[in-house]
N, C-alpha and C positions, 0 to 999 in steps of 0.2 A: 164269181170270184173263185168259189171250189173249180171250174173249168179253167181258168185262167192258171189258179194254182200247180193243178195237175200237170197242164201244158210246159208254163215253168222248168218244173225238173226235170220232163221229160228232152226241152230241148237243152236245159243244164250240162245232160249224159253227152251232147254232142256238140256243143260249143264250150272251148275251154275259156271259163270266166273267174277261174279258182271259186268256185263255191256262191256268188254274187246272187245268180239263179238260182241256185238252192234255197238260198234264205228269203227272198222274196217269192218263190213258190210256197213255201213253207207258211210264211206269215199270210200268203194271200189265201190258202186254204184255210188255216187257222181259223181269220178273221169272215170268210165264208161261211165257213161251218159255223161259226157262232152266232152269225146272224143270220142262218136257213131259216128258222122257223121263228124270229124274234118279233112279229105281229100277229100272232097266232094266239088262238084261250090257252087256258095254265095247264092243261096235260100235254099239250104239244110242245112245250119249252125244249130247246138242247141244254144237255147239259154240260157246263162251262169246263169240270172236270176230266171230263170224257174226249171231248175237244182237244184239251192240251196233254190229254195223253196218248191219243189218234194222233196228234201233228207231232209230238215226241217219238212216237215208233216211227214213225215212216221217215223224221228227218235220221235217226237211229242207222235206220236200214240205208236209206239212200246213204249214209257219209261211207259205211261199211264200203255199199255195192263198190260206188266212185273208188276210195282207197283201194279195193281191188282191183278195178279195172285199170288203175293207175298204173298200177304196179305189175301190172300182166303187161303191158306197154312197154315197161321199161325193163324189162328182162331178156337176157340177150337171147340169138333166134336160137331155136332147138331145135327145125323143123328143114329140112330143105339144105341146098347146096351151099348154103353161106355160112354154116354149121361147120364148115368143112375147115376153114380158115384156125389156124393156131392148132390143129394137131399135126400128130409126127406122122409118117410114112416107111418106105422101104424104097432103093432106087430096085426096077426094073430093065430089063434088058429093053433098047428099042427107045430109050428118053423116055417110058413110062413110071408113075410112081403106083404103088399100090398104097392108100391111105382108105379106111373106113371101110374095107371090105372093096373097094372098089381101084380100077385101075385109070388111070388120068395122065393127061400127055402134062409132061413139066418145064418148066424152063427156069436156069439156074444162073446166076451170073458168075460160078464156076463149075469147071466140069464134074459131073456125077459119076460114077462108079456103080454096079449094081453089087447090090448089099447094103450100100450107104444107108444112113437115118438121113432123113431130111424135115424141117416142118415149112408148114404151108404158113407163106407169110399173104398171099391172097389169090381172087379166083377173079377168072378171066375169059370168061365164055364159058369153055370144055379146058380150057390150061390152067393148070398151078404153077401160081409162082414161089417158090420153092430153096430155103437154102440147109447146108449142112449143120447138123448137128454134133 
């Protein structure tokens, strides 16, 4: 039951069950661990205590972990060309905009001007799509 437990949360972290897994991991270790050694002579006893305060840390840790990773999931991207999307720019000569330190072909569904502000309403390959500010 402690391997069945363990297994639990671990495929908990990768099937979203809202928490379903988590708690029957949790009681199925619990109820493992308290009966590991319960036909055992009296020094080898678990103790019951100890038990439910091992299965109180670790479900503790695990709600933490998940709320994090939950929440790392749902925050917008910070990494990469899609990051690029909802900031301003500059028109460049040539249909270019320069946004993010970087220069990018645009297309506007009115004409541009260089000097213009523009922001990026979304991205398209290597093109921004692009209107005045």
């Amino acid at each position: 039951m402690v391997i069945l437990g363990i297994a639990l949360l671990v495929i908990d972290a990768h099937v979203v069950t809202h928490g379903a897994l988590t708690v029957a991991g949790l009681v199925s270790l619990g109820v493992g661990l308290a009966t590991l050694f319960h036909n055992l002579p009296s020094p080898y006893h678990t103790s019951l205590p100890l038990v439910i305060t091992f299965t109180a840390v670790i479900g503790g840790f695990w709600a933490i972990a998940i709320g994090k990773s939950v929440a790392a999931r749902r925050m917008p991207v910070t990494v990469g060309p899609q990051e690029i999307v909802g900031m301003e720019g500059v028109v460049r000569e040539g249909g270019l905009v320069f946004v993010h330190g970087e220069l990018w072909k645009a297309r506007s569904p009115e004409p541009l001007a260089p000097g213009q502000r523009v922001k990026v309403d979304a991205l398209d390959g290597l093109t921004l799509s692009v209107h005045r500010v």
